[in-house]
N, C-alpha and C positions, 0 to 999 in steps of 0.2 A: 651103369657106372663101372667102368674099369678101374680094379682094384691090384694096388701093387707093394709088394715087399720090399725095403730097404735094410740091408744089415750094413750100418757103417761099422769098422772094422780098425778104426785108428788108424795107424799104428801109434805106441806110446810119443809123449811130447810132439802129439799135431793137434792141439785143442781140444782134445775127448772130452776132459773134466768138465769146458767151457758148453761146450752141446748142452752135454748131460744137465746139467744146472739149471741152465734153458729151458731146457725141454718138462723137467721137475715143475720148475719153479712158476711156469705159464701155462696150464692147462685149459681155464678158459680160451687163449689162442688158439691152441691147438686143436680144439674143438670146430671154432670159426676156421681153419684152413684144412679140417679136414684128413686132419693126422692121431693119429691111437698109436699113445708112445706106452707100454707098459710101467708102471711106475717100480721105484727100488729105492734102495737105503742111500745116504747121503753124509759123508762124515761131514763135522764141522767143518772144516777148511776147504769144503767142496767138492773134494775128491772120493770117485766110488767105481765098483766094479760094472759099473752101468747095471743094462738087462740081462748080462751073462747066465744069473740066475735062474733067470725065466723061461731059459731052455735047458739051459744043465742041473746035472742032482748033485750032489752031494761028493760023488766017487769020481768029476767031473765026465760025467757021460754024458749025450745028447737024451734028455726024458723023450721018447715017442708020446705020452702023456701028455707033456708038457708044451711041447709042439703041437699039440692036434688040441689041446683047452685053447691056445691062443693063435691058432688061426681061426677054432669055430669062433671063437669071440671077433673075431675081426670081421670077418666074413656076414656076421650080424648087425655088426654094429652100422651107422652111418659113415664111416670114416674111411676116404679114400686110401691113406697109406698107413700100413704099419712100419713104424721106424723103430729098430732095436738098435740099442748103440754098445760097445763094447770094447776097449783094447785088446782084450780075453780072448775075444773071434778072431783075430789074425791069424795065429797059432796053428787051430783047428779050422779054417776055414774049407781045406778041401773036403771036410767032415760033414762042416754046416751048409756045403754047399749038393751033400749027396741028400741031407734030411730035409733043405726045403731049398728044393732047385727053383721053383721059381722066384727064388731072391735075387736081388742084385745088391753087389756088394760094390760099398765106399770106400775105397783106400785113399788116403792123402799123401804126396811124394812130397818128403820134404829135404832139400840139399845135403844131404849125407856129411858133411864137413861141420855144418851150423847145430845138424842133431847131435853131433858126435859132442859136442860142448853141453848142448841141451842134457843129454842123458846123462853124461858124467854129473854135474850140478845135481841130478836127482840121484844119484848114487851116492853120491855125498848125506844127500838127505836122509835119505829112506837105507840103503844097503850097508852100509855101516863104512862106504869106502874110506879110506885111510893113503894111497896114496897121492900123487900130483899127477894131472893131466896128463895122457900122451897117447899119440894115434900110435897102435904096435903095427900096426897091416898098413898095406899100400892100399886096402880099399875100403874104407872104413862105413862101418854099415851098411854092407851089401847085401846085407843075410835075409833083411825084409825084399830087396827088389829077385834076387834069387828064389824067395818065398814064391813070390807073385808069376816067375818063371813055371814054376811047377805047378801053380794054380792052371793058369794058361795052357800048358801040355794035357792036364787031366778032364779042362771042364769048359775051354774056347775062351777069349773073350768077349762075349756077345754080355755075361752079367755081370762083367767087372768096370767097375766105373772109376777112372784112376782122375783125382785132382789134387792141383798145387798147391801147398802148404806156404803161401807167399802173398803176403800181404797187396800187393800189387796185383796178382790174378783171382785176388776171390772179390766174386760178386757183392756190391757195395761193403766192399770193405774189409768184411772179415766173415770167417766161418760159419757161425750160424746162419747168416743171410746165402753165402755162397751154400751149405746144402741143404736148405730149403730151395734154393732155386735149380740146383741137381736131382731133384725128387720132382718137379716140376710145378714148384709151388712159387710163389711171387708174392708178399707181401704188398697191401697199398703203402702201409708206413716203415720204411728202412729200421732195424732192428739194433742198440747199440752193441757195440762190442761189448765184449763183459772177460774180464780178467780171472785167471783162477789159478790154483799151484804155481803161484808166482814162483822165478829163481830166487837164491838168493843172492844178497848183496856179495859183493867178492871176500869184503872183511866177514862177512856171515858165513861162507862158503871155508874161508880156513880156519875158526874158529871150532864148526861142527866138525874139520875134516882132523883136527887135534884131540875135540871129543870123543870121535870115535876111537882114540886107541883105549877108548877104555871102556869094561862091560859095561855101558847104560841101561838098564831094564826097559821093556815095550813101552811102557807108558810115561816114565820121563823121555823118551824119546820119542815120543808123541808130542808131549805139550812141547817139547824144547823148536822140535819143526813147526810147529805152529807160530810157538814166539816168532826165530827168526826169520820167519816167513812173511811176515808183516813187519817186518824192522827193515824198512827201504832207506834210512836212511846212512847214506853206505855209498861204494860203488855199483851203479844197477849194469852199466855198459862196457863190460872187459869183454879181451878174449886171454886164453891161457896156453895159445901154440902162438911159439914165435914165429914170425913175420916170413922167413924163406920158409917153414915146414907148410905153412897155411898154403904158399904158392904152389908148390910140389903138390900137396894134396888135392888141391882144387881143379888141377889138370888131371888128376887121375878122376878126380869125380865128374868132370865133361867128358872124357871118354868114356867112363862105364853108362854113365846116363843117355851118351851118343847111341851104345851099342842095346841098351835095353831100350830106346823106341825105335826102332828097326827090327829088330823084334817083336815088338808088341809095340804097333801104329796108338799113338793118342791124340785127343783135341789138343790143340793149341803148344805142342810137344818145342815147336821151335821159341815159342814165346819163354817160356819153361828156361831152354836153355839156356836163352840170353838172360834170365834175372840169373843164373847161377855163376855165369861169364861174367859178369857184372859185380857177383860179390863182392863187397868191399868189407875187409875182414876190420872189426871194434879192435880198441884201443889195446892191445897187446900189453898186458901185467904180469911180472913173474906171483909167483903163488908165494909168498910171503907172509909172515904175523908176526908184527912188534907188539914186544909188550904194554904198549899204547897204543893198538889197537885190542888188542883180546881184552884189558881193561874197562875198555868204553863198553863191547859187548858183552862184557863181565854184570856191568851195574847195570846196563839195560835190563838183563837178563833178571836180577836181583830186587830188581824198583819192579818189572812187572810182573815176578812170579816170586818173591821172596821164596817158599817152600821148596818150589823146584831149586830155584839156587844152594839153595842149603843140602839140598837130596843130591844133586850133583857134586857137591862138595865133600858130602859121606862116602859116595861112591867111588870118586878120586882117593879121596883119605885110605881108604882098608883096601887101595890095587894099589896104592902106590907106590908101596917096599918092590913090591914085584914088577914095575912097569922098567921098561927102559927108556921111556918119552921124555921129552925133553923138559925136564927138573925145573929151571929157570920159568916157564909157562905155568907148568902146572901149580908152584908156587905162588906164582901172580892171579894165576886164577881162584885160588883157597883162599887169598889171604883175607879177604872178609869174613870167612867162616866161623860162624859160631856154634856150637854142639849144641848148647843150650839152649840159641835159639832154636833149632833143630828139632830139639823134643818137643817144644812148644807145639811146631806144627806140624810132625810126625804123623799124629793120630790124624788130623785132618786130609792129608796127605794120602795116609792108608785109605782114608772113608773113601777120598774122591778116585781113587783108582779103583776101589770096588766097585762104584758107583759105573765107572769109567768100562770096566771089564763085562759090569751085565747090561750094559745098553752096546755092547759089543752082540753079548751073544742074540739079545732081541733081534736087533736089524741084523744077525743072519737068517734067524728064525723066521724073521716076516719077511726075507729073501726071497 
């Protein structure tokens, strides 16, 4: 039996989370098709560093140790592929492609124009962004397909395995199916899509992006992307570039994308094209928040986390001599606050972030 390595590779916002969950959560499957996925930690909302662990230590080096426990283990086992999944790997790929060459690595290309809205949303979420939308460069996220340039110069493409991040080209449907059928695996029963790190809504997206001018600590910033993470009800289908920049950009993104497979030949590269050609860019919203709407996501917020409402309210309260944000919002957003209620659930508050902080450091521990 020929046995073979896959290191999917992401890159960020092309379904990783969605694999990953997958792959977690079905292991009987995995078993019956044949696959030895290393297992790893798993936040609530789904979202994890995959197996990055599994080969790197601590200082983020490649472990030789680590690599050589889990190929003997594979190599033992009955299982024809070993699958590590990871966004983490792109980065150092031409690293992880010197420590176990006979891998072949999964990139997903996905429209440079649609990721560029993709990431910002999560920058919002996660990096504490604070301003509005805007493509600064003529070529917006090129820096992954120039990655892949350099992969190619150092190491061929014989073990790079390049697929489309498009609903329309992946194998019944959506990604899990499409790279199981990339590793050359075929399920009898088609596999459903399964959702994860949802965007958020557009009214949830300038809400947090208002939040963020002010210090939140880790862990109400935690629950708070959690809530509005699950609070779809809202706008789910904007876009945040107006109508001529989308045009302009999207011409420059047929030509780069032109001139990276002529370079580096792929399957089905003209197919590719044409859904990009094709874009048709969602409903164009300026980035905007009335005070009825940060209100609605006010009591949302309030009705299913009372404490964090209130924690966020302390927070605002003692930055807000100092803040320069806009008075009028910040206002609207306190005005339920109660201090009293506050101490009430202060302590509860503290318990469940300690609580919160050491089931942090376990699942690095058991990383």
């Amino acid at each position: 039996m020929e046995k073979q390595i896959f290191i999917h590779v992401g890159p960020a916002k092309t379904g990783s989370s969605a694999i990953q969950k997958f792959m977690l959560e079905n292991p009987s499957l995995l078993r019956e098709l044949g696959i030895m996925y290393p297992s790893h930690t798993l936040m609530e909302s789904g979202v994890s560093v995959g197996n990055y662990n599994a080969i790197y230590d601590t200082k983020r080096k490649p472990s030789k140790k680590k690599v050589a426990r889990l190929i003997k283990t594979f190599e033992k086992s009955d299982a024809r592929v070993l699958l590590l999944s990871s966004e983490n790997f792109f980065g150092p790929i031409n690293e992880l492609a010197e420590v176990i060459p006979q891998a072949k690595f999964v990139f997903y290309l996905r429209n440079p124009l649609t990721l560029a809205e993709s990431l910002y949303n999560q920058n919002v979420k996660n990096l504490g962004e604070t301003e509005p939308f805007e493509i600064r460069t003529r070529r917006p996220n090129f820096g992954t397909i120039g990655h892949l340039r350099d992969f190619v110069k150092k190491h061929g493409s014989e073990n790079l395995i390049i697929r489309y991040f498009d609903k329309s080209m992946f194998h019944r449907g959506n990604i899990i199916n499409d790279l199981l059928f990339t590793m050359g695996i075929d399920p009898k029963e088609n596999i459903p899509n399964q959702k994860v790190n949802l965007a958020y809504t557009l009214e949830a997206l300038e809400v947090k992006r208002f939040l963020n001018h002010f210090n939140l600590n880790p862990y109400c910033d935690y629950l708070l992307n959690n809530l509005l993470q699950q609070n779809q009800d809202g706008t789910t289908s904007y876009s945040l570039l107006k109508p001529e920049e989308f045009d302009k950009h999207l011409q420059h993104v047929v030509d780069e994308i032109q001139l990276f497979f002529k370079e580096i030949p792929c399957d089905q590269s003209d197919a590719f094209l044409k859904t990009i050609r094709q874009t048709r860019q969602k409903q164009y919203i300026p980035q905007t928040l009335s005070i009825e709407k940060l209100a609605e996501i006010r009591d949302y917020i309030c009705g299913e986390n009372a404490p964090l409402y209130y924690e966020l309210c302390h927070l605002i309260e003692i930055q807000g001599e100092q803040s320069t944000h806009d008075k009028e919002k910040t206002t609207a957003f306190i005005e339920n606050y109660n201090p009293q209620k506050r101490l009430l659930y202060h302590l509860k508050h503290i318990s469940d972030r300690a609580l919160f902080i050491n089931r942090l450091r376990i699942k690095k521990y058991l990383s």
